[in-house]
C-alpha positions, -999 to +999 in steps of 0.1 A: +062-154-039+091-143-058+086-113-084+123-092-078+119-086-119+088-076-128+085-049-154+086-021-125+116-034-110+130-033-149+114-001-155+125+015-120+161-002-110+174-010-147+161+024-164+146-001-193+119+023-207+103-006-227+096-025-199+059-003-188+033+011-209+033+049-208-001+044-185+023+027-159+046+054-163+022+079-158+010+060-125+042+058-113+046+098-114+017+102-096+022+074-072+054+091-061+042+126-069+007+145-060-011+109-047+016+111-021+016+072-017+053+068-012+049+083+022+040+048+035+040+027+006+082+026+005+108+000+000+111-030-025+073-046-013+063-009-008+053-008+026+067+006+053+048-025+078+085-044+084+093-011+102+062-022+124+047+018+118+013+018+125-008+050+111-040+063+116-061+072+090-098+089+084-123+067+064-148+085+041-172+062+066-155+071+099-133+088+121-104+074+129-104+051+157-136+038+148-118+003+142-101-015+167-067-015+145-035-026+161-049-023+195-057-061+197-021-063+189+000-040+211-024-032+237-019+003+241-043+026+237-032+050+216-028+023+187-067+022+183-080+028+148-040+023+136-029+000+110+004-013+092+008-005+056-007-028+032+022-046+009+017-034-024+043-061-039+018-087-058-016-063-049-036-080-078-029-116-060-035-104-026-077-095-025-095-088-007-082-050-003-084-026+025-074-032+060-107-050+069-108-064+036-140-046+023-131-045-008-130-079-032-115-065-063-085-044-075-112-020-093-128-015-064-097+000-043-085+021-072 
């Protein structure tokens, strides 16, 4: 799936201010600001997962480690309850949403 010129990429890399709403523009201030999500989310698909980074996160329904994660994959320990960075490059044609995919809906992750 190809989608180097979408209206970010316009807004973002060719400074053409007509090419988001203001709403997007005010997402993309918080996205990169106080939300914080650039600290994984990072790159031109936003995701730092090419890197193969794994990170460990708390769940409002968990502690961390309470999923397998990336165990199954590198077989070290220590990688329990870790997980690569969801893509973020075409999210709204990539449900479901979450790393276990509890989430069916874009709504429902935002």
């Amino acid at each position: 799936m190809l989608s180097g010129n979408s209206p970010w990429d316009r807004w973002v890399h060719d400074r053409d201010s007509a090419a988001v709403s203001d709403a997007v523009r005010r997402g993309g201030q918080l996205f990169e600001g106080k939300a914080r999500c650039t600290a994984c989310h990072v790159g031109s698909v936003f995701s730092d997962a090419p890197f193969d980074l794994y990170h460990k996160h708390r769940r409002r329904d968990g502690p961390a480690g309470a999923r397998p994660g990336s165990v199954n994959v590198t077989k070290r320990d220590g990688d329990r309850g870790a997980f690569k960075t969801p893509i973020l490059r075409n999210v709204a044609e990539t449900a479901p949403y979450m790393h276990d995919g509890r989430l069916k809906t874009l709504e429902a992750a935002g």
